[in-house]
N, CA, C and O atoms as CSV, one atom per row, in Angstrom:
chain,resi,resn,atom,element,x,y,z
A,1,UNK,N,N,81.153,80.128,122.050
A,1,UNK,CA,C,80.605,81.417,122.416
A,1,UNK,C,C,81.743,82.345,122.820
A,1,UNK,O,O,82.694,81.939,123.488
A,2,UNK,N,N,81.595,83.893,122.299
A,2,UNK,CA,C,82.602,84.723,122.761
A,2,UNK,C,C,82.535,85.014,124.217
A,2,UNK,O,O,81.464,84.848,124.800
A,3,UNK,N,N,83.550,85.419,124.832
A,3,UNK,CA,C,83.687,86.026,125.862
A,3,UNK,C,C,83.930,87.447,126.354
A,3,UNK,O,O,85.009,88.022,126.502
A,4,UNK,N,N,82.492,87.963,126.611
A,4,UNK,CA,C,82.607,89.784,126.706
A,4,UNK,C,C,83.659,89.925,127.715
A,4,UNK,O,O,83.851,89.243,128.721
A,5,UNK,N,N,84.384,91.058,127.208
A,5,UNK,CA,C,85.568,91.502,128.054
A,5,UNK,C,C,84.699,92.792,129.044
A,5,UNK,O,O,83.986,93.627,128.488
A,6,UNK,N,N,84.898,92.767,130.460
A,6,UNK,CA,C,84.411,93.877,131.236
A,6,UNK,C,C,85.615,95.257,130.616
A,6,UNK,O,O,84.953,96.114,130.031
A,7,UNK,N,N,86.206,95.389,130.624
A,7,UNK,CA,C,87.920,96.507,130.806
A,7,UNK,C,C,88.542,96.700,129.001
A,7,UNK,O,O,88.496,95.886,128.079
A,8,UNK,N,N,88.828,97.436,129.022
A,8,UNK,CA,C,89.024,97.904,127.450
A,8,UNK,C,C,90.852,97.659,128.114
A,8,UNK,O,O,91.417,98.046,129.137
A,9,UNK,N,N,91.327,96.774,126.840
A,9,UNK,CA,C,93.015,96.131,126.886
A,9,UNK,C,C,93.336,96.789,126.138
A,9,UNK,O,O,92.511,97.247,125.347
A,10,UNK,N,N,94.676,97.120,126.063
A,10,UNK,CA,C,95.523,97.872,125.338
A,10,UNK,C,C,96.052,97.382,124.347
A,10,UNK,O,O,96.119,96.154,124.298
A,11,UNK,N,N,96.545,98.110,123.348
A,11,UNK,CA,C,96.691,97.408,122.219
A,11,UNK,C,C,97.804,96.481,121.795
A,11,UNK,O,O,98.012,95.997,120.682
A,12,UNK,N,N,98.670,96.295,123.251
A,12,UNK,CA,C,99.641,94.909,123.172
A,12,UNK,C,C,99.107,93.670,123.856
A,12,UNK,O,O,99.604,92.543,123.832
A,13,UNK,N,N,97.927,94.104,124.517
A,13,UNK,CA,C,97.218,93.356,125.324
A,13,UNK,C,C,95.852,92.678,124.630
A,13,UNK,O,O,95.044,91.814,124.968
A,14,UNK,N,N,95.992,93.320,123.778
A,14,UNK,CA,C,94.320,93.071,122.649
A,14,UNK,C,C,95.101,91.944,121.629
A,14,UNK,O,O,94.601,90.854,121.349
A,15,UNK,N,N,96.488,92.445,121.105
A,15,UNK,CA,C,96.962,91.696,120.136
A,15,UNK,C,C,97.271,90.204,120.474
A,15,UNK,O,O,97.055,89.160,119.859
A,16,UNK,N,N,98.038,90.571,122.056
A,16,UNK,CA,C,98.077,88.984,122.591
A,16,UNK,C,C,97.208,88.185,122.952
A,16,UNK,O,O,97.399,86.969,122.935
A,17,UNK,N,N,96.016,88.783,123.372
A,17,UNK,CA,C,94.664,87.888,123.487
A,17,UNK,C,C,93.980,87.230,122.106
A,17,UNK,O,O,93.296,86.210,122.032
A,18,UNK,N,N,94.335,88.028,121.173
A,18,UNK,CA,C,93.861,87.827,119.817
A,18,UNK,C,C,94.591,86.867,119.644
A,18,UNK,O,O,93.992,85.795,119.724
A,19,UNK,N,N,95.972,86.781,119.376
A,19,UNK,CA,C,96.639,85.762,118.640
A,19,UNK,C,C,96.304,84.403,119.811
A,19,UNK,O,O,95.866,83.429,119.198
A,20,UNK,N,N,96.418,84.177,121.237
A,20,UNK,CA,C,96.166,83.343,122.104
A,20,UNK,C,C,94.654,82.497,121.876
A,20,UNK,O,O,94.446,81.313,122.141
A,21,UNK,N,N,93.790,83.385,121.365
A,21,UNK,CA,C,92.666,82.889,120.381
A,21,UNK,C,C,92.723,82.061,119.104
A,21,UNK,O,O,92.020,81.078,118.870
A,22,UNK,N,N,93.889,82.720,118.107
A,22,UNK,CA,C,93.648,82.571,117.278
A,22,UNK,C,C,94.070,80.610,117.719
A,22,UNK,O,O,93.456,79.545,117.770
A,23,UNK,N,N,95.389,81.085,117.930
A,23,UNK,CA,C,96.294,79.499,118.431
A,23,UNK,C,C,95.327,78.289,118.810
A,23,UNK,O,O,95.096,77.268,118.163
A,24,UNK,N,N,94.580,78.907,120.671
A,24,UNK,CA,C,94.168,78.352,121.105
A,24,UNK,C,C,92.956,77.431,119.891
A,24,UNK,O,O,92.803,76.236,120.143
A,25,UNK,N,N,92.183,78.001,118.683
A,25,UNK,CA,C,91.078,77.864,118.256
A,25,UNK,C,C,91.731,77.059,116.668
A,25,UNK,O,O,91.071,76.121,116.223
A,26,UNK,N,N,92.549,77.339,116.188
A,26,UNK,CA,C,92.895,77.074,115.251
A,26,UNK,C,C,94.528,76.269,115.128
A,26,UNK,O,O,94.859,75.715,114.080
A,27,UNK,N,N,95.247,76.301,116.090
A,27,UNK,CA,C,96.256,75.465,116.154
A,27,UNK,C,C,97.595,76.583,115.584
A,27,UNK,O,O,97.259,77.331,114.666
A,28,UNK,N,N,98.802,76.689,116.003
A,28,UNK,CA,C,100.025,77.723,115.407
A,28,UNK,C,C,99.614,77.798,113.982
A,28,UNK,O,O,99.035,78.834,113.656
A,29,UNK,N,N,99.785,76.998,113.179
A,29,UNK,CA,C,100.565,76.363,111.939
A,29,UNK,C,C,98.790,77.549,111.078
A,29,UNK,O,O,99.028,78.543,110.392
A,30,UNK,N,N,97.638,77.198,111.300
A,30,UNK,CA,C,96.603,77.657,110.887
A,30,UNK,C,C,96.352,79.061,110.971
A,30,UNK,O,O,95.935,79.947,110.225
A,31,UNK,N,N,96.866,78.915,112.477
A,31,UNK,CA,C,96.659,80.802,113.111
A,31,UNK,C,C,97.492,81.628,112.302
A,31,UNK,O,O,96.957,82.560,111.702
A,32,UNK,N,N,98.821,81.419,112.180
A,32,UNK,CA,C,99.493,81.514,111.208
A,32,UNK,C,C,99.365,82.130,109.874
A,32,UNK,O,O,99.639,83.265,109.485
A,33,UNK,N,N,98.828,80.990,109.205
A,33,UNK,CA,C,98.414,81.245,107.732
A,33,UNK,C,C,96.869,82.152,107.454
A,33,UNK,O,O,96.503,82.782,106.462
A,34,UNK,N,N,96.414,81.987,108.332
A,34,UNK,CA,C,95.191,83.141,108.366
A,34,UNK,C,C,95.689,84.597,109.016
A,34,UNK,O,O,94.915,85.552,108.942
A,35,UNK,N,N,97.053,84.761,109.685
A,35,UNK,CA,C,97.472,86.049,109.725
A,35,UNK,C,C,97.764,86.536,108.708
A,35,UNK,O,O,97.303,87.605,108.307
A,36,UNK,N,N,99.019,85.465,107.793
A,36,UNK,CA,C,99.199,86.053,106.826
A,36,UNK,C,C,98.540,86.441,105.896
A,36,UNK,O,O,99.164,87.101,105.064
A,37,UNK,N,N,97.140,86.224,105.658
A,37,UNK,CA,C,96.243,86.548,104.647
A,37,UNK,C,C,96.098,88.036,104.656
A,37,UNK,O,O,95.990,88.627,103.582
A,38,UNK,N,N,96.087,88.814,106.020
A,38,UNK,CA,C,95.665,90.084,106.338
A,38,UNK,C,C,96.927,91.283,106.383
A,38,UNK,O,O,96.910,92.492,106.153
A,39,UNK,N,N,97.944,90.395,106.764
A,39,UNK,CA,C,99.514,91.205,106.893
A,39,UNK,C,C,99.617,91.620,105.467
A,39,UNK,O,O,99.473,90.846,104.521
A,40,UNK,N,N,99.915,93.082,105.358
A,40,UNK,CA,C,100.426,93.397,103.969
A,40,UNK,C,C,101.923,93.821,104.370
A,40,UNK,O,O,102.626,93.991,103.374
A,41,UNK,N,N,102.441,93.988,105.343
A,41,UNK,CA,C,103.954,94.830,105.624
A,41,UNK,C,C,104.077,96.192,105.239
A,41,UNK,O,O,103.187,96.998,104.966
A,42,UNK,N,N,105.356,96.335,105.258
A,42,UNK,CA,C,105.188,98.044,104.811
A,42,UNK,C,C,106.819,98.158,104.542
A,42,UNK,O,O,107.749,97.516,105.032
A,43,UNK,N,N,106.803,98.907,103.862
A,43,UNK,CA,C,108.502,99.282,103.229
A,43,UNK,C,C,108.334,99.382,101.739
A,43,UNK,O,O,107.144,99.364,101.425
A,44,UNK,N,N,109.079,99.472,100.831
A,44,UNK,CA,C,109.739,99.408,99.642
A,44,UNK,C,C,110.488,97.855,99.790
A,44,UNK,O,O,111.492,97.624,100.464
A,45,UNK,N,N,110.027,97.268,99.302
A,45,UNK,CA,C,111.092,96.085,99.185
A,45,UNK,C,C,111.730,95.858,98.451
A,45,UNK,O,O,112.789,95.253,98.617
A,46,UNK,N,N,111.194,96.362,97.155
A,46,UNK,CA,C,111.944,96.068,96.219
A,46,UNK,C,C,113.460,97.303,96.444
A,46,UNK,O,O,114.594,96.962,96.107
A,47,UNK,N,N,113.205,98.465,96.955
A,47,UNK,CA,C,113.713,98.827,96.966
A,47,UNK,C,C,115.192,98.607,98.060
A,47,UNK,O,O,116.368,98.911,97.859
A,48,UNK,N,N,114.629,98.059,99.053
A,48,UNK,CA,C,115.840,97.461,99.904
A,48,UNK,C,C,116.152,96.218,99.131
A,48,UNK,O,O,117.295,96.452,98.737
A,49,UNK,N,N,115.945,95.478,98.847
A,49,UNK,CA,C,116.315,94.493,98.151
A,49,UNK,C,C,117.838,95.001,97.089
A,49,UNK,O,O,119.064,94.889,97.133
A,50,UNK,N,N,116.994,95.469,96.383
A,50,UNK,CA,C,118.441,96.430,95.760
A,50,UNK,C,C,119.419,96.863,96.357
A,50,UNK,O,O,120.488,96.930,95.750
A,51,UNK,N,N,119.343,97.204,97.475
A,51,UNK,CA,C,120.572,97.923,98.406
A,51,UNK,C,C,121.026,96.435,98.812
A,51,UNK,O,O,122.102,95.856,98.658
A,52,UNK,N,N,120.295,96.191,99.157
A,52,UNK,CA,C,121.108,94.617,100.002
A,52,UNK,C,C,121.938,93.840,99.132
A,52,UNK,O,O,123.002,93.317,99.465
A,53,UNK,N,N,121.419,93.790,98.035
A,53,UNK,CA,C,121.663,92.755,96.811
A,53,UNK,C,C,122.560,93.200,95.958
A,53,UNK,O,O,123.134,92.444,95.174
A,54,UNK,N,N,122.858,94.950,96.041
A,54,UNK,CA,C,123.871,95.484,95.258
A,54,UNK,C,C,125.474,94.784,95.169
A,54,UNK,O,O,126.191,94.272,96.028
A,55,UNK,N,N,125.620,94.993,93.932
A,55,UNK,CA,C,126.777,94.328,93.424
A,55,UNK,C,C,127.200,92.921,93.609
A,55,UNK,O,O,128.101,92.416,92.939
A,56,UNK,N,N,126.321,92.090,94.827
A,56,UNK,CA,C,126.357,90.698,94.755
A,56,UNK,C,C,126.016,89.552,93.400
A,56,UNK,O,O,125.043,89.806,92.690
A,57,UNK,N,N,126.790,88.416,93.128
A,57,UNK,CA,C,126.507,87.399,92.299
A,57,UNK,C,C,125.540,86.273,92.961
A,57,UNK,O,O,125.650,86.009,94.158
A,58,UNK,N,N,124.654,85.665,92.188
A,58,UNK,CA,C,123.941,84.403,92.784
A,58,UNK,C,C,125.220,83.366,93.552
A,58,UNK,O,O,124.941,82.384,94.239
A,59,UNK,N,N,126.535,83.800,93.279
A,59,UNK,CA,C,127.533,82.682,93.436
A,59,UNK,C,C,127.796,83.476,95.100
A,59,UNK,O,O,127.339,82.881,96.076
A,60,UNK,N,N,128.429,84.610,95.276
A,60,UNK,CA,C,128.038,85.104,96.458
A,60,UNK,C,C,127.055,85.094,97.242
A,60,UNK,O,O,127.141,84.931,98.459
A,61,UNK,N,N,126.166,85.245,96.693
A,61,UNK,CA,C,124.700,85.034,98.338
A,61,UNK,C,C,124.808,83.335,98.725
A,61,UNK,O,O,124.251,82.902,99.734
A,62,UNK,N,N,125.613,82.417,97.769
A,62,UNK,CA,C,124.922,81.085,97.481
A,62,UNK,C,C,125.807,80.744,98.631
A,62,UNK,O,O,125.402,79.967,99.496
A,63,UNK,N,N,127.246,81.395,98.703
A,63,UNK,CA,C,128.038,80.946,99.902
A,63,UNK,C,C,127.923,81.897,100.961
A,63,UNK,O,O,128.245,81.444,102.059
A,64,UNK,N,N,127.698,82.619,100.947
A,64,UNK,CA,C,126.604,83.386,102.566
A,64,UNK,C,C,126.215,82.620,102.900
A,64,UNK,O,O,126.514,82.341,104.061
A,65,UNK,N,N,125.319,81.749,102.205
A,65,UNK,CA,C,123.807,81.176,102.834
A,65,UNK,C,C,124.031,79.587,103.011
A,65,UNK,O,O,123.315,78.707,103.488
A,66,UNK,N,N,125.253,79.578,102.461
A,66,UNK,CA,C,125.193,77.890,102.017
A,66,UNK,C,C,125.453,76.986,103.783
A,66,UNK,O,O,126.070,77.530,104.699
A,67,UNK,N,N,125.045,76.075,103.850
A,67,UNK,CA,C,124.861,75.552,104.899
A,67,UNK,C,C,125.910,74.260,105.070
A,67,UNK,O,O,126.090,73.661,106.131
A,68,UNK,N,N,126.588,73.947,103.749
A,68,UNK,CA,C,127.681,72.883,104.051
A,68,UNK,C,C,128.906,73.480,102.988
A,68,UNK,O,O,129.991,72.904,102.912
């Protein structure tokens, strides 16, 4: 059963009760993957992508990133 709220929360206060729900009810890993269903983001990505990625080789990002 839900729990009526008496006091109208603010909207950093609504979000953290929400996600503390979601967790509490569905576990991180679940809460999670049912956020992401609804998150669309926002930007151009493709378009930063390009800026970021300009003039780099797969052989360059590979040793940025490389871990050994």
């Amino acid at each position: 059963m839900l729990k009526t709220q008496q006091k109208t929360l603010s909207g950093h206060a609504l979000r953290d009760a929400g996600w503390a729900a979601l967790v509490g009810n569905l576990g991180l890993v679940n809460a999670t993957r049912f956020i992401m269903q609804y998150e669309t983001g926002y930007g151009d990505y493709a378009k930063i992508r390009k800026s970021i990625l300009k003039g780099k080789r797969v052989a360059d990002l590979y040793k940025e990133t490389a871990l050994f």
